[in-house]
N, C-alpha and C positions, 0 to 999 in steps of 0.2 A: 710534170718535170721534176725530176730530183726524188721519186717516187721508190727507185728500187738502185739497188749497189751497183757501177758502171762495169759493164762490161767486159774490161780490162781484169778489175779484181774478181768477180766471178771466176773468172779462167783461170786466173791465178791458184784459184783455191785450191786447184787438184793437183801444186808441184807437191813432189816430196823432201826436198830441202829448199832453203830461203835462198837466196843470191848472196855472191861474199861481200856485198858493201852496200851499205844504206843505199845509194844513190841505182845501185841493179834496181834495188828494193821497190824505191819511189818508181822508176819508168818502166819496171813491170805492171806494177798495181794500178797505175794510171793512164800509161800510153799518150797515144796523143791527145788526152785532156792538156796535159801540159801544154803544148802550142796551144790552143782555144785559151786557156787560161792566162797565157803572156803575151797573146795579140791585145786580150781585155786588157791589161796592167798597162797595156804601151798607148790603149785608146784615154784610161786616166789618169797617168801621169804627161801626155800630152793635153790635153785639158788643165793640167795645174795651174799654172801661169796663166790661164787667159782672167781670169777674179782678179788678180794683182797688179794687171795693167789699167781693166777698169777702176778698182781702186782707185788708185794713183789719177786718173782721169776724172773723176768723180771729186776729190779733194780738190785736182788743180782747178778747175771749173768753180769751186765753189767758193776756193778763194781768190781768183779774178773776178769774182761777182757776173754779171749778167743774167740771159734770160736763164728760165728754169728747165726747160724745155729738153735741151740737152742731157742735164744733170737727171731728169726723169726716166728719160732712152735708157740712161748708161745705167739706171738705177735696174730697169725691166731688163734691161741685158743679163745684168749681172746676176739677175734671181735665175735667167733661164738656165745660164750657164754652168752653177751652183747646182741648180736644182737636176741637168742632166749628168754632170760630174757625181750628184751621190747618188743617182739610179744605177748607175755604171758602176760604181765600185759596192754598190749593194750587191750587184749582180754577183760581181766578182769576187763578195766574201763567201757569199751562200754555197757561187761556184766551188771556192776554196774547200770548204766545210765538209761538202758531200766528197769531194775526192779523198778527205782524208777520214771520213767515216767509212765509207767503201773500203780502204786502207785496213782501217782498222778491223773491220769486219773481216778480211781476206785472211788477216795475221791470225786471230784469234781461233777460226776453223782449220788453217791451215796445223797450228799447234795442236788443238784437241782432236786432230784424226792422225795428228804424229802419233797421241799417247793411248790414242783407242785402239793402233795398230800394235800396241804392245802388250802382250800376253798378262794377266794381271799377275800369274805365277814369279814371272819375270823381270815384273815392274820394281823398281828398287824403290826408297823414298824419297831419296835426293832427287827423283827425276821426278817423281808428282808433285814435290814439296814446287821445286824450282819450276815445272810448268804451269802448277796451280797460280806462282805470283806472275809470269810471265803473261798470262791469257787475262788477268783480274787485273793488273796494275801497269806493265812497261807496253803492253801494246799502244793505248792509249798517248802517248808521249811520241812513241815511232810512228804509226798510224797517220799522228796529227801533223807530223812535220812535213809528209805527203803532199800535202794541200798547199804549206809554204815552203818546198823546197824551191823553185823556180819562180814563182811569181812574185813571193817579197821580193828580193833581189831585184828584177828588173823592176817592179815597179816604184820601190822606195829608193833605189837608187836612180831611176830615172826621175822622179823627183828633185831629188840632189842636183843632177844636173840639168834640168829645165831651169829651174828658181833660180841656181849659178849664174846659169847663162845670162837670165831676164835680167839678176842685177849686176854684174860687167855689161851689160850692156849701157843699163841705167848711169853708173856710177863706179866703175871698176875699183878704187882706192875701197872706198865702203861693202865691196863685195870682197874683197882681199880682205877686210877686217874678218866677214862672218867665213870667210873659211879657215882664219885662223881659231876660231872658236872650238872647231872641229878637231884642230891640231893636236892638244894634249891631248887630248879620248885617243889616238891612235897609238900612244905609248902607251896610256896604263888599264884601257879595256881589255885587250889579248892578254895584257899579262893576268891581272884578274880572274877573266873570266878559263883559263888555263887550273889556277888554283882553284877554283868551284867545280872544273869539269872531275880533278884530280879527288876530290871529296866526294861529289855524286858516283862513281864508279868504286869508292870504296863503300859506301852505303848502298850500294846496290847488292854488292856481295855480300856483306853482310844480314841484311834482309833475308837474303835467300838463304845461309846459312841457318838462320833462325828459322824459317819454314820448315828445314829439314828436321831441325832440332827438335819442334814443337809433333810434327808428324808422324816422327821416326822414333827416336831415344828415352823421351818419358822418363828422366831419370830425376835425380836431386842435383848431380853436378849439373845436368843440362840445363837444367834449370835456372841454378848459379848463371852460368856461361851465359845463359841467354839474357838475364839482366846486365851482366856487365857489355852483351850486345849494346841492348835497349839502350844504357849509359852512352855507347861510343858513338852511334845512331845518332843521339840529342846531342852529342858534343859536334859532329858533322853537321848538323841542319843548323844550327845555331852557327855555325863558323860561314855556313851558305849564305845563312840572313844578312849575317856582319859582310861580309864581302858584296853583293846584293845591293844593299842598302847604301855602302858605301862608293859604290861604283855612281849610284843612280844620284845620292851628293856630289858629285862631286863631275857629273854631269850637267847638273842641273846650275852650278855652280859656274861653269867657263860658259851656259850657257846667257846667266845673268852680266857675267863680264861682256860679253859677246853684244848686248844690251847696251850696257852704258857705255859702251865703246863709239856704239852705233849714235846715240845719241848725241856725246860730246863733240866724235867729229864732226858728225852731220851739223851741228850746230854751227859749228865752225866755218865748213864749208856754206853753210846759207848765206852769214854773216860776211863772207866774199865773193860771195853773189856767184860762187860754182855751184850750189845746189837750190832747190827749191824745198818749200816746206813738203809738197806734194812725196818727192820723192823719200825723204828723208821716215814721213810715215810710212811711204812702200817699203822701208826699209826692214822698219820694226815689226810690220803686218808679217814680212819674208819669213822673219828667223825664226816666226813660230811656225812657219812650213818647215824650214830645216828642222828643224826639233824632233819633232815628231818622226819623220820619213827615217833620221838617222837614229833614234831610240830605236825605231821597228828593224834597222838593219844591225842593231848590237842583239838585239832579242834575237831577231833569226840567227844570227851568230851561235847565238848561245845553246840554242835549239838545235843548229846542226852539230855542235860538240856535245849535247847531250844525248842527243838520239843516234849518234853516231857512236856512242859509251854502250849507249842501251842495245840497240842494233844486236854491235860485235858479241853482247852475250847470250841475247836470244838466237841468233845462228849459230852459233855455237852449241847449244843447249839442244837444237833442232837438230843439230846434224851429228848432236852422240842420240840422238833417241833412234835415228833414222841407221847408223850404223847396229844400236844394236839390234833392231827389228830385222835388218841382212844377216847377222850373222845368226842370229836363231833361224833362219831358213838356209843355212849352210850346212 
């Protein structure tokens, strides 16, 4: 299983230009892997919440004391349930993985029988320079995002909303808290992660300018020119890291409020006998389910505005090699 490239991207290999938008791209190269792979995301993000309730069942039990017997059950339950939840989403990574190396494979043939189809007489530099880094470097980036265009989404976001629900159910005041934790991130992530896309798209050009540079020109100003690249290159990754870095601050940051939040009312609410201690740790166990499921959907975010930068230049790139290949047979 998982032995040779699916099906879909095989076939793919023989277009002779790319589709006009990432998302042709993905349900070309994949087909219906996509369904099989968001039925698995909906079998483990329905499974999330069943660990949380045991939980919580397991605590209340243990501090109403009694026999053990119970608290044993719920203990063997809870392994099995665990333990089928990470067979399933093992599944589903490896699932993921191959569709996006099949992907990846698809893009990379597809471009070097663009450039094979061009006469070498005829071959300019800019177009070897700029395929050579497309086939070595941006494939991998678009390739990969194949595999999590559709399944992050439904499954990290179905996440989001199973855990929601389980705690409105639980405790709706203390579930209104952790979605408020959420709240800021929806202001200042878009805006963010916008200026990081606007940077990756200029050092992608860039890069590729320097290929041509280095391939083509051979001179002393190119040369010049191409350090003061390299300079503008490190001053863009460095602005990537800074924005990055402090995006993930400052996540991590509502998400520790979102904590002591949880805590102090939950405390509160014990203390007038509206909550139990049981629920108040379901509480804190939750957020780190939120955490996670919503990091993975600002990443996929960020991966469809990046590979969506990458994409729009690679087809672009494909589809002057592929013009000029027509019009020398004109």
């Amino acid at each position: 299983m998982f032995g040779q490239p699916s099906a879909a991207s095989r076939l793919f290999e023989r277009v002779a230009i790319l589709p006009a938008t990432l998302m042709g791209f993905v349900f070309a190269t994949s087909g219906w892997h996509q369904l099989w792979l968001s039925l698995l995301s909906v079998v483990v993000f329905t499974l999330n919440a069943a660990p949380l309730e045991i939980q919580r069942r397991i605590v209340d039990a243990a501090v109403k004391g009694g026999a053990f017997r119970p608290i044993l059950l719920l203990t063997i339950g809870y392994l099995a349930v665990v333990l089928a939840f990470g067979l399933i989403k093992l599944l589903t990574n490896v699932y993921r993985g191959w569709i996006a190396e099949s992907a990846v494979r698809a893009l990379r043939l597809v471009i070097d029988r663009r450039l094979d189809d061009i006469d070498h007489e005829r071959r300019q530099g800019t177009t070897d320079a700029v395929s050579i880094s497309m086939i070595l470097a941006e494939c991998d980036d678009i390739g990969g995002f194949v595999g999590t265009s559709i399944s992050v989404p439904i499954l990290e976001g179905g996440f989001l909303v199973t855990v929601f629900a389980y705690l409105a159910y639980l405790q709706p005041w203390m579930a209104l808290i952790g979605f408020a934790v959420l709240t800021p991130q929806l202001i200042f992530v878009p805006l963010m992660q916008r200026a990081i896309n606007r940077r990756v798209t200029h050092r992608i050009t860039l890069l590729r300018s320097v290929g041509h540079d280095i391939l083509v020109v051979h001179s002393a100003s190119s040369s010049r020119d191409e350090h003061r690249k390299f300079d503008l290159v490190f001053s863009l990754n460095v602005g990537v890291l800074k924005l990055k870095t402090t995006m993930n601050f400052l996540m991590n940051f509502t998400y520790s409020l979102g904590i002591g939040a949880i805590l102090g009312f939950g405390g509160w609410l014990v203390l007038r006998g509206q909550a139990d201690i049981a629920t108040v740790v379901t509480f804190v166990s939750a957020l780190g389910k939120i955490v996670d499921p919503w990091n993975d959907l600002v990443d996929w975010a960020t991966g469809l505005a990046v590979s969506s930068t990458k994409y729009r230049l690679v087809e672009k790139q494909v589809l002057r090699m592929h013009r000029s290949e027509t019009e020398a047979y004109q």
